[in-house]
C-alpha positions as CSV (number, residue, x, y, z in Angstrom):
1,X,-17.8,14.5,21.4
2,X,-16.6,13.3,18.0
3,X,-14.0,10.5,18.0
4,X,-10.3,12.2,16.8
5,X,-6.6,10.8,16.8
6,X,-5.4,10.0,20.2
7,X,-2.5,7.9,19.3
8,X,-0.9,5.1,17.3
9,X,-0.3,1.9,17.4
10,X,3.1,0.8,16.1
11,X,3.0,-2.9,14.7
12,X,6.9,-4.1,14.1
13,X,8.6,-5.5,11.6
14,X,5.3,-8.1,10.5
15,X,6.5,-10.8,8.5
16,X,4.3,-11.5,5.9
17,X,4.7,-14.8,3.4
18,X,3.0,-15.0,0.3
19,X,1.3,-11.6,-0.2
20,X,0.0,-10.8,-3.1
21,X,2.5,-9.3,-5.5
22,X,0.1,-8.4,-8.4
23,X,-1.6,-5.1,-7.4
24,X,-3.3,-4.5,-10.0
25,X,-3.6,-5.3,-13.8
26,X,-0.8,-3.4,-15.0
27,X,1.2,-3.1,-11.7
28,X,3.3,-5.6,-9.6
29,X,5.9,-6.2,-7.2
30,X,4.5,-4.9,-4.3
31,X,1.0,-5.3,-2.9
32,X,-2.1,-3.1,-3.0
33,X,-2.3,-0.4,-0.5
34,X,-6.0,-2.0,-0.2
35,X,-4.3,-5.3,0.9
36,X,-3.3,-3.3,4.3
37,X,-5.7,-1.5,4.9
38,X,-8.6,-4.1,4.5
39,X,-7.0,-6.1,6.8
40,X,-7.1,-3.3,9.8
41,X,-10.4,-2.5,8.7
42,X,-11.2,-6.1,9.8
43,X,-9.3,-5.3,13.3
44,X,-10.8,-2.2,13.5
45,X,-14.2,-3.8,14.0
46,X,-12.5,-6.2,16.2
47,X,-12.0,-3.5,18.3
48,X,-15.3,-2.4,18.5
49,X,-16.8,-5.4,18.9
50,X,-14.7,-5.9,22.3
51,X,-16.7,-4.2,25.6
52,X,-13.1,-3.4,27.1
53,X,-12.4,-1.1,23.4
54,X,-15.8,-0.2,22.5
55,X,-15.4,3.5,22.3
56,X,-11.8,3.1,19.9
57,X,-11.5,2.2,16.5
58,X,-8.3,2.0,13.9
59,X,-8.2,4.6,10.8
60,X,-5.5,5.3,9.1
61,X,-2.3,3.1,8.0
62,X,1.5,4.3,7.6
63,X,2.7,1.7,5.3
64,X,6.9,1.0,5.8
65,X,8.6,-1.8,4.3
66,X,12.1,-3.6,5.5
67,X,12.2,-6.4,3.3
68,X,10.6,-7.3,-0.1
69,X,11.7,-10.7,-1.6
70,X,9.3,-11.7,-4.9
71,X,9.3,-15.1,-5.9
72,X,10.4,-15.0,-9.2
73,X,12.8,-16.6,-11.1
74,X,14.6,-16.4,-14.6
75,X,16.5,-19.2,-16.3
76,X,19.4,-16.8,-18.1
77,X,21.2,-13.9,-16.7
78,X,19.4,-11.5,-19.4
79,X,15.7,-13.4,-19.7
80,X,13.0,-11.7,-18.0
81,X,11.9,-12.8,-14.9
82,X,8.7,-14.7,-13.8
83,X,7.0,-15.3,-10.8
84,X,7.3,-18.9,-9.6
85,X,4.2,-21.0,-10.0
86,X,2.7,-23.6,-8.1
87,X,-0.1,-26.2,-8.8
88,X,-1.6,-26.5,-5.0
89,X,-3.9,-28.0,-3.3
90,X,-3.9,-31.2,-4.5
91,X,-7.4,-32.6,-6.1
92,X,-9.6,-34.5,-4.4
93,X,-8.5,-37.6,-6.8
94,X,-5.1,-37.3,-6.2
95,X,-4.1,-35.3,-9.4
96,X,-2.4,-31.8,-9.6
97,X,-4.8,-28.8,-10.1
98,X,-4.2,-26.8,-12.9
99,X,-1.9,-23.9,-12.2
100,X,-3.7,-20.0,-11.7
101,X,-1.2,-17.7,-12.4
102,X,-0.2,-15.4,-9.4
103,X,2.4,-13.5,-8.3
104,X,3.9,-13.7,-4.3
105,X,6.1,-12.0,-2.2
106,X,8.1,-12.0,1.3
107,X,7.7,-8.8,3.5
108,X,9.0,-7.7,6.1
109,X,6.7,-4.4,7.3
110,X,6.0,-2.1,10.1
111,X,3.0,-0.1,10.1
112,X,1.7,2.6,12.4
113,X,-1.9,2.9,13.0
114,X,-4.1,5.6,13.5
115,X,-6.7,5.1,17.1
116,X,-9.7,7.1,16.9
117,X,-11.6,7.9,20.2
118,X,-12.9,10.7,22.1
119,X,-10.3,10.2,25.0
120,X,-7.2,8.5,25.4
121,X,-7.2,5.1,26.9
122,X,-5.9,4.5,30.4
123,X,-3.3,2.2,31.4
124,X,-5.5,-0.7,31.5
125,X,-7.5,-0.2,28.4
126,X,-3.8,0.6,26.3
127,X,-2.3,-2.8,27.3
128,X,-5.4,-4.7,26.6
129,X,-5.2,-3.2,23.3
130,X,-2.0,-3.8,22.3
131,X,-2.3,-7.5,23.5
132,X,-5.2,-8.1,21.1
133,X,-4.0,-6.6,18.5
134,X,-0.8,-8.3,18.6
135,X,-2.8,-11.4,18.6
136,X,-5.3,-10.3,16.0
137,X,-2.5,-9.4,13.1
138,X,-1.1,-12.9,13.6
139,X,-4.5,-14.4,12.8
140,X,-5.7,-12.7,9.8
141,X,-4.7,-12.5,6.4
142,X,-2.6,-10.0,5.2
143,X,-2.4,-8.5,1.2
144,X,-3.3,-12.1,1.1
145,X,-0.4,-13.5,3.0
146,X,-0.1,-15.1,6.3
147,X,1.6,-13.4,8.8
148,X,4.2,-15.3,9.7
149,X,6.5,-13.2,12.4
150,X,6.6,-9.7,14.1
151,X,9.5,-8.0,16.4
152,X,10.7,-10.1,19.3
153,X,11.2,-7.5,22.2
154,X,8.8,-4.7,21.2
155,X,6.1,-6.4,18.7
156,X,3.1,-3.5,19.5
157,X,3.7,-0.1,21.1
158,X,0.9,2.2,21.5
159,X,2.1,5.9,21.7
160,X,0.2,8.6,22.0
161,X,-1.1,11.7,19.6
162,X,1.4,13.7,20.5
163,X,4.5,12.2,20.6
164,X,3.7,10.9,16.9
165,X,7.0,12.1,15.8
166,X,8.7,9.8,17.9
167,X,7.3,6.8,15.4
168,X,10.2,7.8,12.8
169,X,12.6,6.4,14.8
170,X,11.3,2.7,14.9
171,X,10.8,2.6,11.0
172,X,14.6,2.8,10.7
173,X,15.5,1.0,8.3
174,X,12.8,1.4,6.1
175,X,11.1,3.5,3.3
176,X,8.2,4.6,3.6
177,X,5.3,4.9,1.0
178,X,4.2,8.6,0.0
179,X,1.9,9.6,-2.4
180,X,3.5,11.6,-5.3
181,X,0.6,13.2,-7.0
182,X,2.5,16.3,-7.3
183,X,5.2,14.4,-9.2
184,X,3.2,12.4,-11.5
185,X,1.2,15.9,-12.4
186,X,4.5,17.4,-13.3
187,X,5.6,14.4,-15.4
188,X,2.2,14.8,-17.1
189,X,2.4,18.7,-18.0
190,X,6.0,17.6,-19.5
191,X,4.5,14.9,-21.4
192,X,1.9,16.8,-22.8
193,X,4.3,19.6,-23.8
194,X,6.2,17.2,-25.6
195,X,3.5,15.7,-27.2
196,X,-0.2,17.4,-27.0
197,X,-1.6,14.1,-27.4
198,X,-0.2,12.5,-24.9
199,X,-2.6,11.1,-22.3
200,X,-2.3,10.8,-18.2
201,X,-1.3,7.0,-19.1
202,X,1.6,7.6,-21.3
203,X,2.7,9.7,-18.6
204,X,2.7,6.6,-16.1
205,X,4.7,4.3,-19.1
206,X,7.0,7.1,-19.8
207,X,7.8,7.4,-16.2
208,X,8.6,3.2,-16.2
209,X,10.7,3.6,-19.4
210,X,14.6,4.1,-19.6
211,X,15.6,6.0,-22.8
212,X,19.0,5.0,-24.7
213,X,19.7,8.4,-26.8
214,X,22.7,8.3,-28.7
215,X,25.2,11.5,-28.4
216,X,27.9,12.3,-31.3
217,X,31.4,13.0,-29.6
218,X,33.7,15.3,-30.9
219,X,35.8,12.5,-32.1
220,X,32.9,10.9,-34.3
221,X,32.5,8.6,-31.5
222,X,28.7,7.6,-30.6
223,X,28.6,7.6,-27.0
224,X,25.2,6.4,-25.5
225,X,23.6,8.4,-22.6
226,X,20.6,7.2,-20.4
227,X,17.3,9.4,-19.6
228,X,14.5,8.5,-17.3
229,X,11.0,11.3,-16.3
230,X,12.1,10.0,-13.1
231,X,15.7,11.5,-12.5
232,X,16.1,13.6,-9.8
233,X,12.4,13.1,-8.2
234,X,13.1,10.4,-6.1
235,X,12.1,6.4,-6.2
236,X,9.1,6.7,-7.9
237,X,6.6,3.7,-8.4
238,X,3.5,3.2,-10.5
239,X,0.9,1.8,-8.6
240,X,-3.1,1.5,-7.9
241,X,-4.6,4.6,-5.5
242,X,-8.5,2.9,-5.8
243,X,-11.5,2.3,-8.2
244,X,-13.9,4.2,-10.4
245,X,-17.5,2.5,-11.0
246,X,-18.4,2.4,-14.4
247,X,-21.7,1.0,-14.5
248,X,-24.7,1.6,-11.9
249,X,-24.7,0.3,-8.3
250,X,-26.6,-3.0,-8.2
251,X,-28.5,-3.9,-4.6
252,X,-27.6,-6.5,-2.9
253,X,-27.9,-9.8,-4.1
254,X,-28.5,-8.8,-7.9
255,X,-24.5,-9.4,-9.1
256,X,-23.4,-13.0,-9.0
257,X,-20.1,-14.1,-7.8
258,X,-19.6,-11.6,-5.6
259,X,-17.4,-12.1,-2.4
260,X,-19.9,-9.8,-0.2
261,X,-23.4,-10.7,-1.7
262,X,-24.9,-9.1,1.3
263,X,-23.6,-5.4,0.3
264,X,-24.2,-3.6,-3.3
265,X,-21.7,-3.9,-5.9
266,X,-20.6,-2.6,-9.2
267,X,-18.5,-3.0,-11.8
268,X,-15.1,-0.6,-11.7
269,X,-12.1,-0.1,-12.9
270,X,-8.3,0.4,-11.2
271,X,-7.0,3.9,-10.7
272,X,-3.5,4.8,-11.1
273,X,-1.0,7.1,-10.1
274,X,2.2,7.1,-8.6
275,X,3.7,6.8,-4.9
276,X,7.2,7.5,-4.0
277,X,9.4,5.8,-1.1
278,X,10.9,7.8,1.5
279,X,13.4,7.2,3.7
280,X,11.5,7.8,7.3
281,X,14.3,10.6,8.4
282,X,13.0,12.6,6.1
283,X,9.3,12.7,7.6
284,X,9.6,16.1,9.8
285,X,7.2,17.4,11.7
286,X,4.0,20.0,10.7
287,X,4.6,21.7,8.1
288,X,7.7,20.1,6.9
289,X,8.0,18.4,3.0
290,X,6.9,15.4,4.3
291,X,5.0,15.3,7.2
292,X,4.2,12.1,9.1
293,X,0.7,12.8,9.7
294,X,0.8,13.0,6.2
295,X,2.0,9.7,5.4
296,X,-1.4,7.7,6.6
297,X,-3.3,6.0,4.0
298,X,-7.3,6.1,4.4
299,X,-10.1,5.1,2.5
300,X,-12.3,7.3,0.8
301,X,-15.6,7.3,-1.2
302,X,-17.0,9.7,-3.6
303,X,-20.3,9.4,-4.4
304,X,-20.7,11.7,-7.0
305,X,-18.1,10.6,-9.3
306,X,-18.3,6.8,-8.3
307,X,-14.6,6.9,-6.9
308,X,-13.0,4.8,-4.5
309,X,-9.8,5.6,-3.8
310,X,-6.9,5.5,-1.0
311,X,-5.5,8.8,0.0
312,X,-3.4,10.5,2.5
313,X,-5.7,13.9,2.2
314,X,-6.5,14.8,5.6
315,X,-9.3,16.3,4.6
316,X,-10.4,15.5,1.0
């Protein structure tokens, strides 16, 4: 029998210090969605590896944040902010390193996690589960930061398949992060009507830009009125979905300065599009706008057009 979704495991409120902010070259603020989901990968085959959980394995993530705090800081009340630097560890002669430019971030985030299996765990097999995982995501990294907290009375719940709706209720207060593909290909075809030209990219600026158009009053009086792609479409943010290979995939041990030597690699570039937060009473059931079995982010690879993205398809 092929392994399916028999439940969920609900991780609360993880604290996370000094995640990665910078998600991609032209996108920051908020992590990757790969910076989650690599690190259940990695407690996926945790899972597997244990004899007690050897028939289970983790899938897809529902991403909700609480809290985002990046460390930034700006010196006048209308300068642009920057992210806070630091120049650690300290050499091995004593002297401060020289400072690599990154970006960090404080999160507070609860994620629900898809369990595939062929049947649902008994008692037993549930609560060693949820023990190890709750020690697992306190060990590893996370987007790069370390987790540094998780809820006090109810830190891992598992609950089953179909009861998934009953996960909404524990995200409160939250938002959770959608895919908005439908959106950003809207904000495209009005783009492009505006200007023929106009390519999927300045679709993505125009959607991060505020315009300032003036408007004559009937008095004379120049009144100035505000207009954004985004009005009315919800809170709308730019951000990395995966990678497209542009150049041919090497074998193993051919590219240098790789962090996985062992596997074949390629160059690639970042993919973007945009995602949307929702507030988690708005994720119905089947069928409705936004559907929570909707909301899980999972990996996928095409082979034939070198993509590697992170979707919420069910079924790509």
């Amino acid at each position: 029998m092929s392994d399916s979704v028999i439940g969920y495991l609900l991780f609360k409120k993880v604290v996370i210090e000094g995640a990665n902010a910078i998600s991609s070259p032209l996108t920051f603020g908020f992590p990757a969605i790969t910076g989650f989901l690599g690190s259940f990968h990695a407690m996926s085959r945790k899972v597997a590896a244990l004899d007690e959980l050897d028939n289970l394995s983790l899938c897809g993530v529902l991403l909700a944040c609480h809290e985002c705090h990046p460390q930034i800081y700006r010196d006048k009340s209308y300068s642009n902010y920057t992210f806070n630097q630091t120049r650690n560890p300290i050499k091995k002669d004593g002297k401060t390193a020289s400072i690599i430019e990154e970006g960090k971030c404080r999160l507070v985030m609860s994620f629900a996690v898809e369990v595939l299996g062929s049947n649902r765990p008994d008692e037993a097999k549930t609560e060693i589960l949820m023990t190890k995982t709750k020690q697992w995501i306190q060990q590893q990294r996370m987007a790069g930061g370390s987790v540094q907290g998780i809820d006090r009375f109810n830190p891992v719940q598992f609950i089953s398949y179909d009861d998934v709706d009953a996960i909404t209720a524990h995200l409160l207060p939250a938002f959770v992060l959608m895919d908005a593909q439908e959106e950003f290909t809207e904000i495209i075809n009005e783009v492009q009507a505006d200007n023929p030209d106009a390519t999927p990219l300045d679709a993505l600026i125009e959607v991060c830009a505020l315009h300032h158009i003036p408007e004559t009053q009937k008095n004379g009086d120049t009144k100035w009125a505000a207009a954004s792609r985004k009005t009315g479409r919800g809170w709308l943010v730019p951000m990395p979905i995966g990678y497209q290979g542009i150049s041919e995939l090497y074998d193993a041990g051919v590219m240098q300065n790789v962090r996985n030597p062992e596997y074949p690699s390629q160059y690639v570039e970042a993919i973007y599009s945009l995602g949307k937060w929702v507030y988690p009473q708005r994720l119905g059931g089947a069928y409705s706008e936004y559907d929570i079995t909707n909301a899980f982010w999972r990996y996928h690879y095409d082979n034939e057009q070198n993509l590697y993205l992170v979707t919420q398809e069910p079924e790509f």
